[in-house]
DSSP file (Angstrom, degrees, kcal/mol; ACC not computed):
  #  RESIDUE AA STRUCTURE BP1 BP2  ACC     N-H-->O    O-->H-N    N-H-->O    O-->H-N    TCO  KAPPA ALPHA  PHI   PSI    X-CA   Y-CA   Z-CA
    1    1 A X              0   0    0      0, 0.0     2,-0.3     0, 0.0     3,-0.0   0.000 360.0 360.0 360.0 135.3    2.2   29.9   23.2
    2    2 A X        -     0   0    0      1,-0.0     2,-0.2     0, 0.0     0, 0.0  -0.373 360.0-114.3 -71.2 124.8    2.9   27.8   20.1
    3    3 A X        -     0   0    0     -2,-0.3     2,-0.3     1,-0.1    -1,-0.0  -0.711  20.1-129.5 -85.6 161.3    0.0   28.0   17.4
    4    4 A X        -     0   0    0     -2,-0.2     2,-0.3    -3,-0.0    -1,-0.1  -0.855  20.5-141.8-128.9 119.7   -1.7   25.0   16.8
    5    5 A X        -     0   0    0     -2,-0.3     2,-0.2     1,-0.1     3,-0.1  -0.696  25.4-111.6 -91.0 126.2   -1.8   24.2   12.8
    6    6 A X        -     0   0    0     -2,-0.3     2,-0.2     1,-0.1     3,-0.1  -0.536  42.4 -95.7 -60.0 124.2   -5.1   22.6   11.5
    7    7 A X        -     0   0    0     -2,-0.2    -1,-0.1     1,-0.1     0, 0.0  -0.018  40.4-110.1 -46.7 111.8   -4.7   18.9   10.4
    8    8 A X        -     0   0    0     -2,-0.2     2,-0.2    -3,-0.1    -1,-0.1  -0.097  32.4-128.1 -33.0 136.8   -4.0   18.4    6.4
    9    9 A X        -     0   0    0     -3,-0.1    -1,-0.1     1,-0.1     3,-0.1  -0.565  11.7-132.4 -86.9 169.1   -6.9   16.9    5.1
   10   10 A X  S    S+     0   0    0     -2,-0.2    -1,-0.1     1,-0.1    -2,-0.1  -0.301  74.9 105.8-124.6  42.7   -6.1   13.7    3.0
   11   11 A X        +     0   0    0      2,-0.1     2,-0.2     0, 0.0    -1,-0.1  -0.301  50.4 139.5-108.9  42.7   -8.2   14.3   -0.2
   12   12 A X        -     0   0    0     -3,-0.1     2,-0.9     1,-0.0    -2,-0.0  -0.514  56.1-131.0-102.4 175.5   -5.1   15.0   -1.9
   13   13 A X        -     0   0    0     -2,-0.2     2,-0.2     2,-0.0    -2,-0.1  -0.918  26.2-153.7-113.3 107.0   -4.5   13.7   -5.6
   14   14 A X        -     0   0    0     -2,-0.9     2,-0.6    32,-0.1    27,-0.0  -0.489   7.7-141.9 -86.5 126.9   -1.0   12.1   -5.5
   15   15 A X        -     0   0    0     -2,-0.2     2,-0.7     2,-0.0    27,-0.5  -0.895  20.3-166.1-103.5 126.0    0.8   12.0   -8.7
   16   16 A X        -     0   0    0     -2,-0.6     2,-0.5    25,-0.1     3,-0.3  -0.892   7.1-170.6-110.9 102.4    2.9    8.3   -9.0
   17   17 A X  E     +A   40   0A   0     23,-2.3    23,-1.6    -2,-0.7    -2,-0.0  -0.876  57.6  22.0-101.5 137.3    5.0    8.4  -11.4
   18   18 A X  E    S-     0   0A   0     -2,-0.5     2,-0.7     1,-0.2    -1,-0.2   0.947  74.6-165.7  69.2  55.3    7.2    5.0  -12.8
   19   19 A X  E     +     0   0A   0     -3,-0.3     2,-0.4    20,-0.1    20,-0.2  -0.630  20.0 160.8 -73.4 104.9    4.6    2.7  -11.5
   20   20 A X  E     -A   38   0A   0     18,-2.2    18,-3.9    -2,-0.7     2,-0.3  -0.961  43.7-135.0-142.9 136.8    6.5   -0.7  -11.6
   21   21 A X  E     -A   37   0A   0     -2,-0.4    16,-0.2    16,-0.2     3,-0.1  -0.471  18.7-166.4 -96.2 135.5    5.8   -3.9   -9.8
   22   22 A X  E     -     0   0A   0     14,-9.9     2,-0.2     1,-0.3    -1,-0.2   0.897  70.0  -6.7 -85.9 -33.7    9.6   -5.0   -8.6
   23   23 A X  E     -A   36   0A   0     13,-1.7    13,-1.9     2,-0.0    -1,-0.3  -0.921  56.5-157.7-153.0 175.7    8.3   -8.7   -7.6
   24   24 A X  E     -A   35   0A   0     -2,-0.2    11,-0.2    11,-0.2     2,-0.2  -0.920   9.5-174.8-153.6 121.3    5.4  -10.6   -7.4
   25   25 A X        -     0   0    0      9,-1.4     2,-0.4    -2,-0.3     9,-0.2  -0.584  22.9-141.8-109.2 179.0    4.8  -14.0   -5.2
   26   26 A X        -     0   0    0     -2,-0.2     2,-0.4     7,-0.2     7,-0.2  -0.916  16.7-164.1-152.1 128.4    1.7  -16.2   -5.2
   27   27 A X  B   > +B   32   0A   0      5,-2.9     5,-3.3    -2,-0.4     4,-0.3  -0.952  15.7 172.4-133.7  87.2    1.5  -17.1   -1.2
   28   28 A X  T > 5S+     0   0    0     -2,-0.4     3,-4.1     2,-0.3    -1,-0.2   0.987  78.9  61.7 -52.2 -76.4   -1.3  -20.3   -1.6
   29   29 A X  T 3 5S+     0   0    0      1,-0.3    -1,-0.2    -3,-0.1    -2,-0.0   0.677 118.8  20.7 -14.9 -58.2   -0.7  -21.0    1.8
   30   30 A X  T 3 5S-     0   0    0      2,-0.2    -1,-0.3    65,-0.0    -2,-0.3   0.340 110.5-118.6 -96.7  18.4   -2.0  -17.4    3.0
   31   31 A X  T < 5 +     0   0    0     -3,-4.1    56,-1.1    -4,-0.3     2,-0.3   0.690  66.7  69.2 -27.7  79.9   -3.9  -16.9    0.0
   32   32 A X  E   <S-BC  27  86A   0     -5,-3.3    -5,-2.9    54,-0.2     2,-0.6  -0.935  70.8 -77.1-170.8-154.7   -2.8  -14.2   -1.6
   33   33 A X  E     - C   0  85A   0     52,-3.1     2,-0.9    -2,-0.3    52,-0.6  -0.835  24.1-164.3-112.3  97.6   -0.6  -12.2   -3.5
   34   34 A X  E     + C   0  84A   0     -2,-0.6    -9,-1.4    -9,-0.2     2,-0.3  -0.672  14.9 173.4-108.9 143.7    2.7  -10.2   -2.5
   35   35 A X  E     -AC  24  83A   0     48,-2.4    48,-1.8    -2,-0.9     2,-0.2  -0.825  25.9-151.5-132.8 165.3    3.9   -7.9   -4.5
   36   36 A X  E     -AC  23  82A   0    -13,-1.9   -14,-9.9    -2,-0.3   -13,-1.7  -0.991  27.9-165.5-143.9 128.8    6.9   -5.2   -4.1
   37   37 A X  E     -AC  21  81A   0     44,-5.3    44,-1.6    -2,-0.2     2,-0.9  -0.909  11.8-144.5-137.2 137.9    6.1   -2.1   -6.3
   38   38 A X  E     +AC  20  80A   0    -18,-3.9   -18,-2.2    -2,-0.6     2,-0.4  -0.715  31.5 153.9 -82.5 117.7    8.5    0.8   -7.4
   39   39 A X  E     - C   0  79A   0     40,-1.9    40,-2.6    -2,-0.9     2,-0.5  -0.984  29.0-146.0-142.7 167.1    7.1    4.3   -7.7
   40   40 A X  E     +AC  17  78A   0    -23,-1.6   -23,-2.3    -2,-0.4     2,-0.3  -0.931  22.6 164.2-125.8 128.6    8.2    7.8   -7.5
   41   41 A X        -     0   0    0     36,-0.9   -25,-0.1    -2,-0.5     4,-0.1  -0.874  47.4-111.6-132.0 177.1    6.3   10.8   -6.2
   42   42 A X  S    S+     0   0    0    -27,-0.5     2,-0.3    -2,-0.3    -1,-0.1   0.896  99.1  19.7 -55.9 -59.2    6.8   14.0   -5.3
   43   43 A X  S    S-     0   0    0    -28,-0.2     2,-0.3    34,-0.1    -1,-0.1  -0.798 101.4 -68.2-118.3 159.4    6.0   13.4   -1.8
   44   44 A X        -     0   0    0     -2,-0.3    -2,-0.1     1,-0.1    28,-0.0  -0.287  58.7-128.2 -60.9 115.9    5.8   10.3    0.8
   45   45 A X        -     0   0    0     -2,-0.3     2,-0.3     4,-0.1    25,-0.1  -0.256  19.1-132.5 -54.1 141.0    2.8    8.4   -0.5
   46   46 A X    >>  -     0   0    0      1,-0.1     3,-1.6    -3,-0.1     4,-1.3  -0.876  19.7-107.5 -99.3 170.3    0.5    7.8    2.1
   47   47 A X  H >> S+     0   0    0      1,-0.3     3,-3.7    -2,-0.3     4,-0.9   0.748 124.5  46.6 -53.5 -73.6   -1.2    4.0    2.8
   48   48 A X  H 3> S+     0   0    0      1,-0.3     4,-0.9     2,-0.2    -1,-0.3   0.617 115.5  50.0 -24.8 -51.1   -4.8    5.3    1.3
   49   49 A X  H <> S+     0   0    0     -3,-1.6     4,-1.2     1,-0.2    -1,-0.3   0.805 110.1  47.0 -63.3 -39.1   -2.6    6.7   -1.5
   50   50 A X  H <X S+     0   0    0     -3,-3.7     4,-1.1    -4,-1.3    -2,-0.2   0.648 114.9  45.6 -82.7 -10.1   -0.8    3.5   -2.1
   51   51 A X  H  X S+     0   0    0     -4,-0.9     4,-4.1    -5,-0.3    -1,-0.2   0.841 111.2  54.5 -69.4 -48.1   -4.0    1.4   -2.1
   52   52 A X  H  X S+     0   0    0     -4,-0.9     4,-2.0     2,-0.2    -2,-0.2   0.741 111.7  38.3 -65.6 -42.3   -5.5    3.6   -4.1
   53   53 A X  H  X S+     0   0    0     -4,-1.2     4,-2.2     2,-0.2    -1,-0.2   0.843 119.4  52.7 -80.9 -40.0   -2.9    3.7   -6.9
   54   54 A X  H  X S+     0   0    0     -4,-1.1     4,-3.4     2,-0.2    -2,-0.2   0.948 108.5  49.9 -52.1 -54.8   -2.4   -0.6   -6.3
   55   55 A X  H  X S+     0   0    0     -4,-4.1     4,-2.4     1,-0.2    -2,-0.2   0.977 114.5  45.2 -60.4 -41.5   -6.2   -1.3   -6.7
   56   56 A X  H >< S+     0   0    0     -4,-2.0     3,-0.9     1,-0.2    -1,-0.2   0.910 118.6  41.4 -41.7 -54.2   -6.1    0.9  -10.1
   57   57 A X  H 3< S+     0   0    0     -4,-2.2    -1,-0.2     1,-0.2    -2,-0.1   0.801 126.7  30.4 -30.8 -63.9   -3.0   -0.7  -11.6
   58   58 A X  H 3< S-     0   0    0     -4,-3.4    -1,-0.2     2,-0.2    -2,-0.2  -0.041  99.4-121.5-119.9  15.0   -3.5   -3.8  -10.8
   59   59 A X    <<  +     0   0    0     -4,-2.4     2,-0.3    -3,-0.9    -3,-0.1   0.877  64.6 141.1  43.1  88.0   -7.7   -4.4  -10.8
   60   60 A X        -     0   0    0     -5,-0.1    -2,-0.2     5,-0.0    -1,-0.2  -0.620  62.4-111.4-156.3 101.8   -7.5   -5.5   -7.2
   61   61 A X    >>  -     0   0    0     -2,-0.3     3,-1.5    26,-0.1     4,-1.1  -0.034  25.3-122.5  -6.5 114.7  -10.5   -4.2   -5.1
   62   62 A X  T 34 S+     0   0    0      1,-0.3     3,-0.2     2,-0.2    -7,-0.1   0.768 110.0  58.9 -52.7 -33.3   -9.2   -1.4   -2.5
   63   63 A X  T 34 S+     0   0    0      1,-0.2    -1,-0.3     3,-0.0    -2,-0.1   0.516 102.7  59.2 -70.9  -6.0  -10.5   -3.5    0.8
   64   64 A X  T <4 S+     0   0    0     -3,-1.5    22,-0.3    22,-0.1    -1,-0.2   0.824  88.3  93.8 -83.0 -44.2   -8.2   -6.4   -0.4
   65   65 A X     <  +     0   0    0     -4,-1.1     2,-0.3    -3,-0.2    20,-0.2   0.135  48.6 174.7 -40.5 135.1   -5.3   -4.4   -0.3
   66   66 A X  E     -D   84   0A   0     18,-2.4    18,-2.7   -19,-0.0     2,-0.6  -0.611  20.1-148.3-162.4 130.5   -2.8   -4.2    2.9
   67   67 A X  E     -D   83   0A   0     -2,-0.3    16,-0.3    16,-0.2     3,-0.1  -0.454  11.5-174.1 -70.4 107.9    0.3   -2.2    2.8
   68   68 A X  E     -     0   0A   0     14,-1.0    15,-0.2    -2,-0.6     2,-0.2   0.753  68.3  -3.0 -95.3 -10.1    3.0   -3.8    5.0
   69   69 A X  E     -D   82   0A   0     13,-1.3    13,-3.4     2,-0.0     2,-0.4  -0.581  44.9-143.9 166.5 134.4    5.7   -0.7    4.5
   70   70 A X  E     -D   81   0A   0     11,-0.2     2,-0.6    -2,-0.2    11,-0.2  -0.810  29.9-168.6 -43.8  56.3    6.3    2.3    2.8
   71   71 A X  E     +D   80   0A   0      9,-2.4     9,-6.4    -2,-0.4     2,-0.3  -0.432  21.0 149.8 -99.5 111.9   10.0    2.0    2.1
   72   72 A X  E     -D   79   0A   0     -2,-0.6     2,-0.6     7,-0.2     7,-0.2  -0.933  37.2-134.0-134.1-175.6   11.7    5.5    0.8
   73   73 A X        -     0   0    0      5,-0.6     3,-0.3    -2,-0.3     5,-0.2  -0.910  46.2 -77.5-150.6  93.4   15.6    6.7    1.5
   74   74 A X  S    S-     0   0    0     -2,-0.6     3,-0.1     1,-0.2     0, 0.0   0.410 106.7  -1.8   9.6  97.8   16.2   10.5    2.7
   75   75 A X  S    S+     0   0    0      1,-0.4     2,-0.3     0, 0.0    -1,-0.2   0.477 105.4  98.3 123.1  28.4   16.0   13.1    0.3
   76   76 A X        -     0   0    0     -3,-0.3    -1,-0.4     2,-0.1    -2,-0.0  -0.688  69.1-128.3-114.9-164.9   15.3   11.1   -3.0
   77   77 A X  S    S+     0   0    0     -2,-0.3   -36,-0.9    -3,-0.1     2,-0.4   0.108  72.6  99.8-125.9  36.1   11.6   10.6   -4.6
   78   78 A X  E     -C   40   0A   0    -38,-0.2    -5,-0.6    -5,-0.2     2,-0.4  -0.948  46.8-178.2-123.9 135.3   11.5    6.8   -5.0
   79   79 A X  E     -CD  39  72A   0    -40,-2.6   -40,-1.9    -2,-0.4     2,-0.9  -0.850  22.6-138.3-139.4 149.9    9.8    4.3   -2.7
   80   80 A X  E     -CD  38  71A   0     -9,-6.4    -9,-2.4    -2,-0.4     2,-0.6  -0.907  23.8-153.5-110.8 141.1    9.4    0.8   -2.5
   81   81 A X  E     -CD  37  70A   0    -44,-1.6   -44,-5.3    -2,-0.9     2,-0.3  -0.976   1.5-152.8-129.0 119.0    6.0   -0.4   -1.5
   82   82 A X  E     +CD  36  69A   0    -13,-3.4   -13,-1.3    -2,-0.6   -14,-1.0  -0.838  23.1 164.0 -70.0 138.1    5.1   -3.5    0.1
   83   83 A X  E     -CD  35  67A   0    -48,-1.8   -48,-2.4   -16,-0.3     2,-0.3  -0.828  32.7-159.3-174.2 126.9    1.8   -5.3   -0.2
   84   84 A X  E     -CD  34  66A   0    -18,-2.7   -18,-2.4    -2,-0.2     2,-0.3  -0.670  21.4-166.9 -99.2 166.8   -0.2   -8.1    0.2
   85   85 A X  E     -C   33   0A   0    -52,-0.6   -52,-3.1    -2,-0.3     2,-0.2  -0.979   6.5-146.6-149.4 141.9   -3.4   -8.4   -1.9
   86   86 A X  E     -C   32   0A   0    -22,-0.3   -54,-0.2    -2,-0.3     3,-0.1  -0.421  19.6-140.2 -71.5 148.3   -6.5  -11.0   -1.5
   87   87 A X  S    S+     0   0    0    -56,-1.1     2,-0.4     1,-0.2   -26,-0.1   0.670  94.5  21.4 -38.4 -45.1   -8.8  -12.6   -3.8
   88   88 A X     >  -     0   0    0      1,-0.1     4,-1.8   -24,-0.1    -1,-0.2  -0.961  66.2-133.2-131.9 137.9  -11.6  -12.0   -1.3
   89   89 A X  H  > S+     0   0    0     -2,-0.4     4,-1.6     2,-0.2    -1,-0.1   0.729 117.5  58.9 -32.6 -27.0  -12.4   -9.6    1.8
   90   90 A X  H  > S+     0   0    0      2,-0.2     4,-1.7     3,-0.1    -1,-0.1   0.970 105.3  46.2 -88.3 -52.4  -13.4  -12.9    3.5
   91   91 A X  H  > S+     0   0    0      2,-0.2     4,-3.1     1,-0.1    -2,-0.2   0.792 114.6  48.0 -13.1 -69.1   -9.5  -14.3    2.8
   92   92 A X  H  < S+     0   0    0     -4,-1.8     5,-0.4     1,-0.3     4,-0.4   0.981 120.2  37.7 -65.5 -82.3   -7.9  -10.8    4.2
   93   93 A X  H  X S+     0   0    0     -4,-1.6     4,-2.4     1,-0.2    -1,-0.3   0.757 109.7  61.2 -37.6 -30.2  -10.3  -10.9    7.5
   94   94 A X  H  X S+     0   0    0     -4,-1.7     4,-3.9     2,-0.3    -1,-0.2   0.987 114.1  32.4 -82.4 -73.4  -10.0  -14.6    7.7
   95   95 A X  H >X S+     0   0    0     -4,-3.1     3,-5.2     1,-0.2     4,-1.7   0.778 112.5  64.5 -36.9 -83.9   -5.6  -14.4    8.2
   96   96 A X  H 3> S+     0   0    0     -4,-0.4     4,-2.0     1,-0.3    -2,-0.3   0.566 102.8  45.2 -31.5 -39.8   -6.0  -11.3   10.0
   97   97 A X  H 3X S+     0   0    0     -4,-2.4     4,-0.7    -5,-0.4    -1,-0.3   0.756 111.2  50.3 -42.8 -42.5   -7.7  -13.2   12.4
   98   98 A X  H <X S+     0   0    0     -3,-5.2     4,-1.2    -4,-3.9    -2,-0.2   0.547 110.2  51.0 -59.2 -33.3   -5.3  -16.0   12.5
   99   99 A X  H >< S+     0   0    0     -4,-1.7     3,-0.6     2,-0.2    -2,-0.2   0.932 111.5  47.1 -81.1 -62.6   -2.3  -13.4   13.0
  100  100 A X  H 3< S+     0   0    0     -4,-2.0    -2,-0.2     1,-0.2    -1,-0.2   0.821 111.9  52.6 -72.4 -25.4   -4.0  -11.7   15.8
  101  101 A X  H 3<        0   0    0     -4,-0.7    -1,-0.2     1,-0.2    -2,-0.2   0.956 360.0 360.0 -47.7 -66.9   -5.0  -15.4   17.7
  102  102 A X    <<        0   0    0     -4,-1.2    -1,-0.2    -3,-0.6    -2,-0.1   0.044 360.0 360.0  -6.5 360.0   -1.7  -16.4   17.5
């Protein structure tokens, strides 16, 4: 029988090193912000971690946040982060509503 490994907990403290925003758009229309952000860590960031790291950076409120991809390339330590970011919670909910109608 195979043992069964207890799930990692996710209160880990992710070091981002060479935080650098690659582009930046201003999307009226949806009203918000997309940004494309360079970092490097040790390991594959995960969303929570990449939210986490956005809202500091960049004084953006962590519920505003949504990561649309995690972009890294086999066996280096550099990732490209996609993300849109809101003005408001009510904004973010308001699309998201819109996409899922659709």
């Amino acid at each position: 029988a195979k043992e069964i490994l207890p799930l990692k907990q996710n209160n880990s403290k992710m070091e981002f090193k060479n935080f650098k925003i690659v582009k930046e758009k201003e999307n009226p229309l949806f009203k918000r912000k997309e940004v494309k952000i360079f970092v490097e860590s040790e390991s594959n960031p995960s969303v929570a971690d990449s939210k986490k790291i956005i809202s500091e950076k960049i004084s953006v409120p962590f519920e505003n946040i949504i990561i649309q991809k995690i972009q890294g390339k086999f066996g280096r330590n550099t990732f490209l982060i996609s993300a849109n970011l809101y003005a408001s919670l009510k904004d973010k909910e308001e699309i998201k509503l819109k996409m899922v109608n659709i």
